[in-house]
C-alpha positions as CSV (number, residue, x, y, z in Angstrom):
1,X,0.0,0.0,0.0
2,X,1.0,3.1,-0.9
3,X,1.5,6.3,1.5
4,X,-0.7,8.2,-0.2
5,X,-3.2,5.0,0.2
6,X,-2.5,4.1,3.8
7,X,-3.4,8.2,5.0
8,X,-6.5,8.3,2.8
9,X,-7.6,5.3,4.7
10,X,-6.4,6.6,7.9
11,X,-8.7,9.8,7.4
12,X,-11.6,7.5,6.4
13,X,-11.1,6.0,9.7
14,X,-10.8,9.0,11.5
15,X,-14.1,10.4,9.9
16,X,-15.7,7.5,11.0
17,X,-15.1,7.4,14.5
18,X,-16.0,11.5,14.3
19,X,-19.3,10.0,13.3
20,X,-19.2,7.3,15.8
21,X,-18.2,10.3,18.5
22,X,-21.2,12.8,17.9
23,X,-23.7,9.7,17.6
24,X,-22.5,8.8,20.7
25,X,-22.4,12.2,22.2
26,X,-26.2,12.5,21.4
27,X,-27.6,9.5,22.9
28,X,-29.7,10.2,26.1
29,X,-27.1,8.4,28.4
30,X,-23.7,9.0,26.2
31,X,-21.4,5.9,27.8
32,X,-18.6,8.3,28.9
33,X,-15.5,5.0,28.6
34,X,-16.9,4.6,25.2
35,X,-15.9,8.2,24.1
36,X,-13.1,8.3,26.1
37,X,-12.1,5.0,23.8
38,X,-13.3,6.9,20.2
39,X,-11.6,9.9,21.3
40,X,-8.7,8.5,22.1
41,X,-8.5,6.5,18.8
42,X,-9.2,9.5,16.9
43,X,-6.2,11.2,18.4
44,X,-3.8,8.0,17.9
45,X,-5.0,8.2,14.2
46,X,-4.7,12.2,13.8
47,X,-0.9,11.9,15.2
48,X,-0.4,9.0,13.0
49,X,-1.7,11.1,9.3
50,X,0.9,14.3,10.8
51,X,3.4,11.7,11.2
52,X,3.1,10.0,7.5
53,X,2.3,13.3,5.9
54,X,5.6,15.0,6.9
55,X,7.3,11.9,6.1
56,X,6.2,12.0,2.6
């Protein structure tokens, strides 16, 4: 895989779990370790893209 491939599916994945955040975040009873998980992930995979894209 490409680097140009492997950060495009790296921001797909970290779109998703922005979607997977604010659907959480709007449920009546958000489950807080749930978002602390997606957040968390989201930031792994943020640092990660910074990381490949000033490699490139």
């Amino acid at each position: 895989m490409s680097l140009f491939h492997r950060i495009n599916a790296l921001k797909l994945k970290h779109a998703h779990l922005e979607n997977s955040i604010d659907r959480e975040q709007k449920r009546p009873l958000p489950d807080i370790s749930t978002l602390h998980h997606l957040k968390r992930e989201k930031l792994f995979l943020k640092e990660e893209i910074l990381k490949l894209s000033f490699a490139s």
